[in-house]
N, C-alpha and C positions, 0 to 999 in steps of 0.2 A: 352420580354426577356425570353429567355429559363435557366431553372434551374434544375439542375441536383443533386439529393439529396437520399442517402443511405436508407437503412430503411430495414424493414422484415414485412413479413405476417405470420399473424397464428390466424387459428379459426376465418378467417373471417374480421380481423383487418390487415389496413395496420398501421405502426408504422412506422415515418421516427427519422433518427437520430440528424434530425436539423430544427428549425423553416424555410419555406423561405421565403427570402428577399423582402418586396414590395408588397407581395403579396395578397389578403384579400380576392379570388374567382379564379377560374381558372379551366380550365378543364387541365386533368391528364393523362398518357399515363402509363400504370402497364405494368413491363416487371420482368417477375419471373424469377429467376436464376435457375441453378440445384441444389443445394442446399447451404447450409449455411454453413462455415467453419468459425467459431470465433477465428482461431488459425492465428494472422496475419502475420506470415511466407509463409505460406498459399495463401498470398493476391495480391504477386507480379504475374509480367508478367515470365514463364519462357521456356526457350528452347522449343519448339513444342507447344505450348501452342495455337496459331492460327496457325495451319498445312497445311490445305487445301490439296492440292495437293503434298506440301514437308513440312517437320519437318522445324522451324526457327532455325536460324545459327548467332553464334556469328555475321555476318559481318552481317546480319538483325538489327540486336538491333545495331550496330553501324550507319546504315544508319538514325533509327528513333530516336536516343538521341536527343534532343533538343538542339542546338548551341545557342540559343541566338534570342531575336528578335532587330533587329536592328533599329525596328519601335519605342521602348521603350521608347528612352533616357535616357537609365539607363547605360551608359558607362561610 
């Protein structure tokens, strides 16, 4: 099972933000950010933010909202 968990390096240490689940060995895949913004306004997805070739557009963020899984059973 793949786990996906927050954390920071510095001076050599990685430091995550949460124990994970199950797990007691495991190899690990580091992916450094561009840097560290602790301001969590900061943290959301916004406008152009994955640009590629165009800026994103309100009717972007409205196609990937999450509707619901109907797989759930949670109706």
């Amino acid at each position: 099972m793949l786990q996906s968990i927050s954390g920071t390096y510095e001076n050599g240490i990685v430091q995550l933000t949460e124990i994970p689940l199950n797990v007691r060995s495991s190899k690990v895949i580091v992916t450094f950010l561009d840097s560290i913004d602790t301001n969590p306004m900061n943290q959301f997805i916004t406008l152009g933010m994955f640009s590629g070739t165009r800026q994103s557009t309100a009717e972007d963020f409205k196609i990937a909202e999450f509707q619901g899984d109907l797989d759930d059973s949670l109706d």
